[in-house]
TORKENU-819839 format. One record per residue: x, y, z of N, C-alpha, C in turn; residue in three letters; residue number from 0. Coordinates in pm, whole numbers, padded with zeros to 5 digits. Layout:
BEGIN
{{X, Y, Z}, {X, Y, Z}, {X, Y, Z}, Ala, NUM}
...
end
This chain:
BEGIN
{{02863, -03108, -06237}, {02844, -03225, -06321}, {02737, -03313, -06259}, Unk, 0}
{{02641, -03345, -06334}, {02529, -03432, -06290}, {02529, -03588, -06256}, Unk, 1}
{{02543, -03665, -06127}, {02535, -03778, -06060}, {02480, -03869, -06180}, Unk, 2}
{{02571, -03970, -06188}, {02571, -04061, -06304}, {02493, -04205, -06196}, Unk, 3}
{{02329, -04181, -06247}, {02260, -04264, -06198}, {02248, -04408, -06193}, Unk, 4}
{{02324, -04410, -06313}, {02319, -04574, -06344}, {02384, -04627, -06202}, Unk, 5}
{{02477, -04616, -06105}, {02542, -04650, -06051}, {02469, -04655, -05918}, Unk, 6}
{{02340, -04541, -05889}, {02320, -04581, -05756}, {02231, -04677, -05687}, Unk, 7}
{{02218, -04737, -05599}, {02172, -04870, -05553}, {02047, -04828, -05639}, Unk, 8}
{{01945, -04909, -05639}, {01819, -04958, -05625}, {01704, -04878, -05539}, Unk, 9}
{{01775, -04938, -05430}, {01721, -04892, -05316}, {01701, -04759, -05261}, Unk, 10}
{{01802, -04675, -05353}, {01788, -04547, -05266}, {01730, -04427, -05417}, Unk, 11}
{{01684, -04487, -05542}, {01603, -04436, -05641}, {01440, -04485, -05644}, Unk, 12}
{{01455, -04626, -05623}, {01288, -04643, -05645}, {01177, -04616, -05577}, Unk, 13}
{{01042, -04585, -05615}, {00960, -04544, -05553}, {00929, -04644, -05419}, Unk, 14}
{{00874, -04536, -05361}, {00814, -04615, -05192}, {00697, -04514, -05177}, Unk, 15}
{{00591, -04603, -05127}, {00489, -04548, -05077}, {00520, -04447, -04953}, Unk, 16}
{{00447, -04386, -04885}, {00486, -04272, -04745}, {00438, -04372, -04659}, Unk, 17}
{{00363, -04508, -04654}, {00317, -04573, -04583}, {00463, -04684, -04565}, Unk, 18}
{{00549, -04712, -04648}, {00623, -04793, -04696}, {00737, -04758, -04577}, Unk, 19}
{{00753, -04586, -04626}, {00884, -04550, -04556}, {00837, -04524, -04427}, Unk, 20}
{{00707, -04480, -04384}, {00662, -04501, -04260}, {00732, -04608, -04184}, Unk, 21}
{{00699, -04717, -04225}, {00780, -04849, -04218}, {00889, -04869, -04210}, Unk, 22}
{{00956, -04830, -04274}, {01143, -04829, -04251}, {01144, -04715, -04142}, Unk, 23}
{{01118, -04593, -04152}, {01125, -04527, -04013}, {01118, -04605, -03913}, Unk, 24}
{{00981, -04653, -03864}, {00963, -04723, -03782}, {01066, -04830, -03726}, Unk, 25}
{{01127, -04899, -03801}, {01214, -05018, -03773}, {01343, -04922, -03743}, Unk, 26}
{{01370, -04821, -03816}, {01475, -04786, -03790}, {01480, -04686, -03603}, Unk, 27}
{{01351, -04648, -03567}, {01363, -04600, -03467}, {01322, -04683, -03363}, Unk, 28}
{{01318, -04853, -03366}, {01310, -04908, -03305}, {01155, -04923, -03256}, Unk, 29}
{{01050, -04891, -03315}, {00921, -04871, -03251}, {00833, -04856, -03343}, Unk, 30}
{{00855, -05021, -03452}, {00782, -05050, -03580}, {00674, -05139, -03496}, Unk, 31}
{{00542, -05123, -03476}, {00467, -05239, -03499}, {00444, -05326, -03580}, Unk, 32}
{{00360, -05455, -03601}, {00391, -05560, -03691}, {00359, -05493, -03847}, Unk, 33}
{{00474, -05540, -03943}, {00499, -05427, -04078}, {00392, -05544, -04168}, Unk, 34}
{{00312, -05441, -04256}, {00228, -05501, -04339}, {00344, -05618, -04452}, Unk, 35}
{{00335, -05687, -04535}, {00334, -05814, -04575}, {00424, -05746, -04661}, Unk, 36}
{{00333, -05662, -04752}, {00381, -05582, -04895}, {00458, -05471, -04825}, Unk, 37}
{{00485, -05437, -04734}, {00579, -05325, -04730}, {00714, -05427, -04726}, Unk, 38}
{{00715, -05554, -04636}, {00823, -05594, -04573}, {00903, -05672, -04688}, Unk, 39}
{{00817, -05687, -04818}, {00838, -05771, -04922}, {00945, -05681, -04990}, Unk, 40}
{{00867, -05570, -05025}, {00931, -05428, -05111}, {01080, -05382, -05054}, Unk, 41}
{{01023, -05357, -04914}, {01163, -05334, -04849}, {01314, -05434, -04827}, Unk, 42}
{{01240, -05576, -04858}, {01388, -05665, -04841}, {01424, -05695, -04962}, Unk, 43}
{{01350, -05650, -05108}, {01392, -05662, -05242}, {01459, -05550, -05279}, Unk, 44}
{{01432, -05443, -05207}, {01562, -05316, -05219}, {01659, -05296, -05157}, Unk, 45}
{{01676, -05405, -05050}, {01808, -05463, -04972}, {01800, -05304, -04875}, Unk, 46}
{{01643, -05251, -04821}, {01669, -05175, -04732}, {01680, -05207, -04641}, Unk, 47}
{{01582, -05318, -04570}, {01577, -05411, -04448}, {01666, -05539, -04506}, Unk, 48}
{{01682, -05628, -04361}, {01747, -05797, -04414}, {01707, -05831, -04264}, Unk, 49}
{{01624, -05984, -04284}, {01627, -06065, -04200}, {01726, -06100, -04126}, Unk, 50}
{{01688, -06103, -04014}, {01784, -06199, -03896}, {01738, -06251, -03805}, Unk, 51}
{{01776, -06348, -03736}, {01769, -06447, -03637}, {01666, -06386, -03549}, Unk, 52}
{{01690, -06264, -03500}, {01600, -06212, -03404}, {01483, -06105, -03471}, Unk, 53}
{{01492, -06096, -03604}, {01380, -06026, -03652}, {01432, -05918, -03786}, Unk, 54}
{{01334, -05869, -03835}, {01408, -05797, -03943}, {01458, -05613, -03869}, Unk, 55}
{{01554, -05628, -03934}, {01648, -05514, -03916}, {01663, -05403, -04062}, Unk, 56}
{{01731, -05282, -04059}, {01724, -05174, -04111}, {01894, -05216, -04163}, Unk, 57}
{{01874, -05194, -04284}, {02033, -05198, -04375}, {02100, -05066, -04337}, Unk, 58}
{{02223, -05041, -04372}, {02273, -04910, -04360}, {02236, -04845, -04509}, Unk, 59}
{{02174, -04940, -04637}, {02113, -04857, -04756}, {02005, -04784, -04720}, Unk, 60}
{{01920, -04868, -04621}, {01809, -04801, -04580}, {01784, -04659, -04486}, Unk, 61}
{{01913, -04695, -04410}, {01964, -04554, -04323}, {01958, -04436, -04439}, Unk, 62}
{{02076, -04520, -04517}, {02092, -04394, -04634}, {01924, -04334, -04679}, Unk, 63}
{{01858, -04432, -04680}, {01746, -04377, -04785}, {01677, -04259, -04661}, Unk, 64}
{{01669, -04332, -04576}, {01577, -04211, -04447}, {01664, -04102, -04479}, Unk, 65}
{{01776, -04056, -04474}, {01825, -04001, -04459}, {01812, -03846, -04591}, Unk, 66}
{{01807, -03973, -04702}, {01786, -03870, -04883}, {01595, -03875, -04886}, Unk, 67}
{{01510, -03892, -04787}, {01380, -03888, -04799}, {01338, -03775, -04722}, Unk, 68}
{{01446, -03717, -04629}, {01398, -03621, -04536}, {01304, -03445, -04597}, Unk, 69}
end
């Protein structure tokens, strides 16, 4: 039976550039240099990354997405 799409995040259907997810890689392996403007924009409107106190961080949606991008 075919995955009833309406239901899955946002974040882990919409397009991303390879430069984009470059980017979430990066943060997620700890060894992002400073992330272009428009990636960091894209990425916290798909609730892959979220700001914090000490800098932006990798959601566990975003885990998910590295994970369904492989």
């Amino acid at each position: 039976m075919p995955r009833d799409i309406r239901t899955t995040p946002k974040g882990l259907i919409a397009p991303l550039t390879q430069a984009a997810l470059a980017s979430l890689s990066a943060l997620a392996d700890g060894t992002a240099p400073p992330m272009p403007e428009e990636h960091r924009a894209r990425l916290l409107h798909l609730a892959l990354i979220e700001t914090r106190p000490e800098g932006d961080a990798i959601t566990s949606l975003g885990r998910e997405r590295l994970i369904c991008d492989r």
